[in-house]
FILUM-547237 format. One record per residue (C-alpha): x, z, y; residue number from 1. Coordinates in steps of 0.2 Angstrom, whole numbers. Layout:
# residues N
+-------+-------+-------+------+
!  east !    up ! north ! keza !
+-------+-------+-------+------+
!     X !     Z !     Y !  NUM !
...
+-------+-------+-------+------+
This chain:
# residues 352
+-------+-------+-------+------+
!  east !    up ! north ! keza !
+-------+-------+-------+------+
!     0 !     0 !     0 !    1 !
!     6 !    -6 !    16 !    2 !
!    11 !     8 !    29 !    3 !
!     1 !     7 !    44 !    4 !
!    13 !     8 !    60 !    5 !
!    10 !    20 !    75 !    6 !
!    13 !    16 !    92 !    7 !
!    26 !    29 !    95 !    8 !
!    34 !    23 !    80 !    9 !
!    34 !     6 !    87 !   10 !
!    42 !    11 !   102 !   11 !
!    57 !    19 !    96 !   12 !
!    58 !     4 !    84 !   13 !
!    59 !    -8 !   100 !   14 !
!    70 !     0 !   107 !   15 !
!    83 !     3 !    93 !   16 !
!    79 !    23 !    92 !   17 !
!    79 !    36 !    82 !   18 !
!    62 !    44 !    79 !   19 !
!    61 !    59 !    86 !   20 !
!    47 !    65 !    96 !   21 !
!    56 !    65 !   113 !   22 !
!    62 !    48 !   111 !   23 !
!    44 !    44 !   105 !   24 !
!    36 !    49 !   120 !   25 !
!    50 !    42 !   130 !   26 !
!    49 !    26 !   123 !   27 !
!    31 !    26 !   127 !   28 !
!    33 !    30 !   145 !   29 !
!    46 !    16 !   147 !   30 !
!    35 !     4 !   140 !   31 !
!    20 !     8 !   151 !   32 !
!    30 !     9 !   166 !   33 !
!    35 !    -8 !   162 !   34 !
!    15 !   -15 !   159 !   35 !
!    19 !   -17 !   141 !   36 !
!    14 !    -9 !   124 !   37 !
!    19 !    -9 !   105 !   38 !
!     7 !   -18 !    94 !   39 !
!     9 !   -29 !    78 !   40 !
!     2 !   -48 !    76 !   41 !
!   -16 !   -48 !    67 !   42 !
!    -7 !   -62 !    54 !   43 !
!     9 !   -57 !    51 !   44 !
!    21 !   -40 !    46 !   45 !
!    12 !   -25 !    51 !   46 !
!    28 !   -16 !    48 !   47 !
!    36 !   -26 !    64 !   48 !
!    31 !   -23 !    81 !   49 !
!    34 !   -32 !    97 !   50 !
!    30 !   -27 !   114 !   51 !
!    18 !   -37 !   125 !   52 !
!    10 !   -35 !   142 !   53 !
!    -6 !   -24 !   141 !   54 !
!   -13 !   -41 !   150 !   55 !
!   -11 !   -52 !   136 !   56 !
!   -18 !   -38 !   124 !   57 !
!   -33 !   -37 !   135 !   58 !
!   -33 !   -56 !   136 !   59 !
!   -32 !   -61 !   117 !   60 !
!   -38 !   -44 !   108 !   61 !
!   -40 !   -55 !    93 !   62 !
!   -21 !   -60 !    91 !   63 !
!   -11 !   -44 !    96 !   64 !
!   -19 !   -27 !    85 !   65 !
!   -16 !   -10 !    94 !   66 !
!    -8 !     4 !    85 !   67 !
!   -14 !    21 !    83 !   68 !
!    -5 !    37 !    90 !   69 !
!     2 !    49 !    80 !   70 !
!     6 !    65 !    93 !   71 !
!    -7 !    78 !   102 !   72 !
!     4 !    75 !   117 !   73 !
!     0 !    55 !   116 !   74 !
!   -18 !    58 !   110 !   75 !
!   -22 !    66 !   126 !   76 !
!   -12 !    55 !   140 !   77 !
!   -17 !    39 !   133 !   78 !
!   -36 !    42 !   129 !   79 !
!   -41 !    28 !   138 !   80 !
!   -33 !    16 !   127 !   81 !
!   -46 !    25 !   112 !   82 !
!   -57 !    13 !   104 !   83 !
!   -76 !    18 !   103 !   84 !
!   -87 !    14 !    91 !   85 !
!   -98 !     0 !    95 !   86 !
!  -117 !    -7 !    94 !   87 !
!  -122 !   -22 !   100 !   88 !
!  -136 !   -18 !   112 !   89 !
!  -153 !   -23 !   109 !   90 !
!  -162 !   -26 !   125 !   91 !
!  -174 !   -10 !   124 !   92 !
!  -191 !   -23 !   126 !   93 !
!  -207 !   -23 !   116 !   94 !
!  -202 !   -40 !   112 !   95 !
!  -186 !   -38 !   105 !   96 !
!  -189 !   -22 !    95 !   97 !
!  -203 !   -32 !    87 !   98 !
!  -192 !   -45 !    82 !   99 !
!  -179 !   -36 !    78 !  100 !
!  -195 !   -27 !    65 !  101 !
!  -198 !   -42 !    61 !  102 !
!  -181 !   -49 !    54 !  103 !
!  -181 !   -32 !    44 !  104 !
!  -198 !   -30 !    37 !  105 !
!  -205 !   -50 !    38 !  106 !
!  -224 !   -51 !    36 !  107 !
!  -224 !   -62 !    18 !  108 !
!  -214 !   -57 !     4 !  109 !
!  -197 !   -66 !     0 !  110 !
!  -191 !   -67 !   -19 !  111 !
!  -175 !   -61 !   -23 !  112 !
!  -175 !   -52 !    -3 !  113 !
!  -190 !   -42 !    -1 !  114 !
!  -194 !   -25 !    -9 !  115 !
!  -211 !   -20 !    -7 !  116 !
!  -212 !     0 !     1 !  117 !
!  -226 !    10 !     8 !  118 !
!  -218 !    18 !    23 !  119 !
!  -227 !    32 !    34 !  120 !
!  -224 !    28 !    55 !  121 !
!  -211 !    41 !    55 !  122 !
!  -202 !    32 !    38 !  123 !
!  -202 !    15 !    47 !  124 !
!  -196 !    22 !    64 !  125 !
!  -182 !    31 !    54 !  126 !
!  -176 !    12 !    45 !  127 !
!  -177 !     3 !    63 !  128 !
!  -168 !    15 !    73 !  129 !
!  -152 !    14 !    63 !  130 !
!  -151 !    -6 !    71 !  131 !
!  -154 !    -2 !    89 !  132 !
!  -148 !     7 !   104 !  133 !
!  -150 !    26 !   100 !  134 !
!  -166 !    33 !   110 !  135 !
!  -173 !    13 !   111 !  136 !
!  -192 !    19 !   108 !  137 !
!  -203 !    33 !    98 !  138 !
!  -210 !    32 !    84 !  139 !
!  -225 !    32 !    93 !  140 !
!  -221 !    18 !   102 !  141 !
!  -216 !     9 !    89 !  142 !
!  -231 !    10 !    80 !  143 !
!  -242 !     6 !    92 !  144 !
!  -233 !   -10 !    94 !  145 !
!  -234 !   -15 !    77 !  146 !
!  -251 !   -11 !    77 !  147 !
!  -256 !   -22 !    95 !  148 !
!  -245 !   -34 !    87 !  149 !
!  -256 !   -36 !    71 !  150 !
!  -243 !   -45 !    60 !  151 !
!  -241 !   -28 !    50 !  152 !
!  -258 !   -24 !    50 !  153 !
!  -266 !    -9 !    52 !  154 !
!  -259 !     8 !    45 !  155 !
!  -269 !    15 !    29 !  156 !
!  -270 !    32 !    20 !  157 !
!  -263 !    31 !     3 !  158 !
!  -257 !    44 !   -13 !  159 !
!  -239 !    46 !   -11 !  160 !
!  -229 !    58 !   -25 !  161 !
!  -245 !    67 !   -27 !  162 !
!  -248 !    67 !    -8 !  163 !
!  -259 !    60 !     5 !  164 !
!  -251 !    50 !    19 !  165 !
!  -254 !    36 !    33 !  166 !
!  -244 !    21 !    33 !  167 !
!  -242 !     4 !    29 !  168 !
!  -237 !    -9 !    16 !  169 !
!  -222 !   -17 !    20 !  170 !
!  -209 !   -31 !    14 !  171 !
!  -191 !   -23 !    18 !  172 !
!  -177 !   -35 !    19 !  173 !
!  -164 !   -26 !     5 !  174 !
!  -152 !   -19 !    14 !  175 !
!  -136 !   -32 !     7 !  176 !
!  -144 !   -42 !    18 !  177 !
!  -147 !   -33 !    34 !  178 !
!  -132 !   -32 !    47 !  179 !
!  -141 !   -31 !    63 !  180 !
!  -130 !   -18 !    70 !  181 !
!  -111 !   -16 !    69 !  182 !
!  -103 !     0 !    71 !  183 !
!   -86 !     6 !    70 !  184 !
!   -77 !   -13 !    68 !  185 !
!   -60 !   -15 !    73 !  186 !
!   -61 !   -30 !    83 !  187 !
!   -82 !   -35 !    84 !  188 !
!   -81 !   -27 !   103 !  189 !
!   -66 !   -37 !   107 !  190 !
!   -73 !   -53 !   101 !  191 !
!   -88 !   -51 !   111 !  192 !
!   -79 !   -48 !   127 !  193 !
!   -67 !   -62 !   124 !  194 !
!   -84 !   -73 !   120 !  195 !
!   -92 !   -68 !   135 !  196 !
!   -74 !   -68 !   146 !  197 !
!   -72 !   -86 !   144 !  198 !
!   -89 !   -93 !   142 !  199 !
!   -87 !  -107 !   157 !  200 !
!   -72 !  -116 !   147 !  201 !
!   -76 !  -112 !   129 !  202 !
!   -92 !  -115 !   122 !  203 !
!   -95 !  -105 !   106 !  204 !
!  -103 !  -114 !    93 !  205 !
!  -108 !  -108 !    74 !  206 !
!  -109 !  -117 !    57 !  207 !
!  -119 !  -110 !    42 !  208 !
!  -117 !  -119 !    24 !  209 !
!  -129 !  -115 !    12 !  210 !
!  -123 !  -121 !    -6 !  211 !
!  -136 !  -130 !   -16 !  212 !
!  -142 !  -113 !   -29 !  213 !
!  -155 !  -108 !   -40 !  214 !
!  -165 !   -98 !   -29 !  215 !
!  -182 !  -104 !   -21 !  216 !
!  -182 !  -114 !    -8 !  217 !
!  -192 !  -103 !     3 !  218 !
!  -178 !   -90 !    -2 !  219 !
!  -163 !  -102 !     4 !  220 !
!  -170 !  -104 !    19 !  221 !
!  -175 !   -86 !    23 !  222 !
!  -157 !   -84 !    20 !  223 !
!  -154 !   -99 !    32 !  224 !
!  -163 !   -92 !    45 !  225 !
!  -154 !   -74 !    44 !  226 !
!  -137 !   -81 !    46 !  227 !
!  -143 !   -89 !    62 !  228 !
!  -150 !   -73 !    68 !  229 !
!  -132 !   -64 !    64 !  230 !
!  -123 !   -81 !    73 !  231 !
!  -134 !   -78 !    90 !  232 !
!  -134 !   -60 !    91 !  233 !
!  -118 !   -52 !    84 !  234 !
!  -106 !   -66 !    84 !  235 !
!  -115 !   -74 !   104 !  236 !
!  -115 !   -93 !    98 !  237 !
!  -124 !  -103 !   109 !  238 !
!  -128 !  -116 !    97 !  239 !
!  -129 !  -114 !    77 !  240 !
!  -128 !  -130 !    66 !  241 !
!  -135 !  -130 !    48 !  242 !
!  -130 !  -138 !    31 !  243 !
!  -142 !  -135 !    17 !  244 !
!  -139 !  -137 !     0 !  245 !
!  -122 !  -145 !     1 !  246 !
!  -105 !  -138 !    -8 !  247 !
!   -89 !  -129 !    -1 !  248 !
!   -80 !  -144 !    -7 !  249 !
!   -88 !  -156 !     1 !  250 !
!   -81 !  -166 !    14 !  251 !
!   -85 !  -159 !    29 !  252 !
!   -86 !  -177 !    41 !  253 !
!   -98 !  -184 !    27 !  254 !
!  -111 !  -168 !    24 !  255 !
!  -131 !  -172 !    29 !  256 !
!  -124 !  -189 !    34 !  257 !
!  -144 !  -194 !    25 !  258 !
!  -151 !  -180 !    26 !  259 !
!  -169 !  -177 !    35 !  260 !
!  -169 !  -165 !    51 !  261 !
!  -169 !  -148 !    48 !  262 !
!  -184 !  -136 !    53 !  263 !
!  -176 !  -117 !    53 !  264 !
!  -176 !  -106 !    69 !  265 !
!  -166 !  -107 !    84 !  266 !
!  -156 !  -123 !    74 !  267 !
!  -148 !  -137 !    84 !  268 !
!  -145 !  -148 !    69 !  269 !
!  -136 !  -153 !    56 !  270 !
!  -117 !  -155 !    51 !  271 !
!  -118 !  -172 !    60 !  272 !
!  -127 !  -165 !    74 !  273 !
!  -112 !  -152 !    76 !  274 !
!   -99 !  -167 !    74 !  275 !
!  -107 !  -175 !    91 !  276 !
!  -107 !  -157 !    99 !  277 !
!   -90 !  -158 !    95 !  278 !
!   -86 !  -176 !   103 !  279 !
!   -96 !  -174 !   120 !  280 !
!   -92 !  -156 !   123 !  281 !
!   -84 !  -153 !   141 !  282 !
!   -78 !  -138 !   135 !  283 !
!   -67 !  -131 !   120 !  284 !
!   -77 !  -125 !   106 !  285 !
!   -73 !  -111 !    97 !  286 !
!   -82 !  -114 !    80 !  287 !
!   -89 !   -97 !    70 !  288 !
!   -90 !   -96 !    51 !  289 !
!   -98 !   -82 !    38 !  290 !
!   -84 !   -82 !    25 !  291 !
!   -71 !   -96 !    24 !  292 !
!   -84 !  -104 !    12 !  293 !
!   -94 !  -105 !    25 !  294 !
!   -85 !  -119 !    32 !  295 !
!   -75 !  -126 !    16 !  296 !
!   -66 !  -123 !     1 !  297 !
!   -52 !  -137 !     4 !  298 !
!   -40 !  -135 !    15 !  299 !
!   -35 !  -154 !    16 !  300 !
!   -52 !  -157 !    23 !  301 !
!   -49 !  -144 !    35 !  302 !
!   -36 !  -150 !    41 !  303 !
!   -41 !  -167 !    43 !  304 !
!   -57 !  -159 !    50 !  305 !
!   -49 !  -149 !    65 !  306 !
!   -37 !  -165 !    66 !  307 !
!   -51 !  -177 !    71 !  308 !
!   -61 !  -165 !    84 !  309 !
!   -48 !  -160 !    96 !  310 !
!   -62 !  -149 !   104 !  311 !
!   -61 !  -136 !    92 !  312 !
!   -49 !  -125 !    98 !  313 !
!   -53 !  -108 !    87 !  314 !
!   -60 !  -106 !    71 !  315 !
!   -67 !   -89 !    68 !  316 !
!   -70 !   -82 !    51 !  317 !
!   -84 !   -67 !    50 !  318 !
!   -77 !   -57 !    35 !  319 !
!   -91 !   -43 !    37 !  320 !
!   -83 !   -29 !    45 !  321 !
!   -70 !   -39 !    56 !  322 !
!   -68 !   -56 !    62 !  323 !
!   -50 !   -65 !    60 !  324 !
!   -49 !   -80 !    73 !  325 !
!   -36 !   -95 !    71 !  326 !
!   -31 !  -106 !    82 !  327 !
!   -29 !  -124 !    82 !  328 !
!   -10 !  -124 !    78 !  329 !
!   -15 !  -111 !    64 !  330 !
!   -25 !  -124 !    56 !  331 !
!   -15 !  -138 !    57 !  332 !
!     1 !  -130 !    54 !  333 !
!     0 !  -115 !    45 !  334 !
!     0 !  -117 !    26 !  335 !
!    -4 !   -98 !    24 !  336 !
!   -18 !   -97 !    32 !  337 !
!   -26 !  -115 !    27 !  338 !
!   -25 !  -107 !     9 !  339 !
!   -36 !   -93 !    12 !  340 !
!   -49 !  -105 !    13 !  341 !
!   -45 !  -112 !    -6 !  342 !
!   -49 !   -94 !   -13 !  343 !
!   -67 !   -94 !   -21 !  344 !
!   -72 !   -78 !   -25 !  345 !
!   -87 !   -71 !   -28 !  346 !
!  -103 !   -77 !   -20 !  347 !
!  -103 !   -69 !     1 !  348 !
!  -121 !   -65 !     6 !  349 !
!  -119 !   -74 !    22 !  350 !
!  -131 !   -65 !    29 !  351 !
!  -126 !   -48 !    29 !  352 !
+-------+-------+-------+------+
């Protein structure tokens, strides 16, 4: 197991020291007086640190990873470098809570998605309130909502482990596939910043792949649907282009190149819809994945792919609990990286 690196450790190391805690507080203070900071590359040696300007950490959070402290004295002078943990804030709105309800707790049952539950007002509160902004609404408020709303019905009494209680029937979304809130990632605050940093010259653009499976069709594209949701509301694309029922190993220029249009929510095409976004951009794309077999399973054709599309700039790879972005040069020149795209392991739910 790889030993994780601590900023005072780092800094001693830059500067040819031995590691005591003087010189690891000295070192410290010499870098900040300086507007620099130890921290290792996100692909390379984490046993090997470099110093660079707090700036360019700020800048590019994604390529530079920050060390921990390992001192009280450091813990308490450099507090404001502490990461929090992070939730992506729900607008506190009727509208939006009820959506969110909706993703969660749709009004049909999905096979293979769905579990059925009775649920009491308080039990239903107690589910949504773990995906949104703490103190966002009551339970009372929540359930009147519902209930104006009228896609959940009407709450009912029912025997429940030998006990009388009011709630209502409800289709739950398994909880593999619900992650509509992110706490506690190591880079999920930093990529949004970025995102939302450098929205006039990049445009951030996602791709969901959905392999051609066994599962109902209705099923697939429930799935479908939930990946876009996660690409507009945690990951911030502004566009989310779809291809349904193709392979990891497919080309990627050639995929839906006959396929009919597609009808899932907040879509703005196909693969070949994304290809034109690509070509009549003004800005620099920055195209998002779920998994790397979310966008292929042959690195040739990436290659070949990011080759062709000199508007993609980064490609960024939603792993679950972190992203890991690459830039162009990445792709079209670093062997390494291209070949974590060949490993196929185990099914992803993309929608998680």
């Amino acid at each position: 197991m790889t030993t994780i690196l601590s900023a005072a450790d780092a800094a001693c190391s830059i500067y040819g020291l031995e590691i005591t805690l003087e010189n690891q507080l000295s070192a410290l203070q010499q870098l900040k007086d300086a507007g620099l900071e130890p921290v290792t590359l996100v692909n390379g040696d984490p046993t090997i640190a470099v110093a660079m300007s707090t700036k360019k950490v700020n800048m590019e959070p994604w390529r530079y990873q920050r060390l921990p402290q390992n001192t009280k004295q450091e813990q308490q002078c450099d507090d404001s470098n502490s990461s929090e943990p992070f939730i992506v804030s729900i607008p506190p709105s009727r509208s939006a809570v009820l959506d969110l309800v909706a993703k969660i707790m749709p009004s049909t049952p999905i096979p293979g998605i769905t579990e059925e539950y009775f649920l009491s007002e308080t039990e239903v509160h107690d589910l949504v309130s773990v995906y949104i902004p703490h103190d966002t609404v009551t339970s009372d408020d929540l359930s009147a909502w519902m209930s104006k709303d009228g896609t959940w019905g009407t709450t009912i009494r029912r025997q429940s482990n030998k006990k009388r209680k009011r709630g209502r029937l409800l289709n739950v979304v398994k909880k593999v596939y619900r992650d509509f809130t992110w706490d506690d990632l190591s880079n999920i605050q930093e990529y949004r910043s970025l995102v939302k940093s450098s929205m006039a010259t990049k445009c951030t653009v996602g791709y969901v792949r959905k392999s051609n499976t066994n599962e109902p069709d209705t099923t697939k594209k429930k799935l479908v649907n939930l990946q876009i949701y996660k690409m507009k509301t945690k990951l911030l694309c502004e566009d989310v282009f779809v291809s349904y029922n193709t392979s990891a190993n497919d080309p990627i220029a050639e995929r839906d190149a006959t396929t009919p249009p597609y009808t899932f929510d907040d879509c703005s095409g196909n693969t070949q819809d994304l290809i034109t976004k690509l070509t009549k951009s003004a800005r620099q794309i920055r195209l998002v994945v779920i998994d790397y077999a979310g966008l292929s399973t042959n690195p040739d054709d990436i290659r070949l792919f990011i080759s062709l599309n000199k508007s993609v700039r980064e490609v960024v790879v939603d792993i679950g609990h972190k992203v890991e972005v690459y830039s162009r040069f990445d792709l079209l020149k670093n062997i390494k990286i291209l070949n974590k795209f060949r490993c196929r392991r185990e099914c992803v739910k993309r929608s998680r």
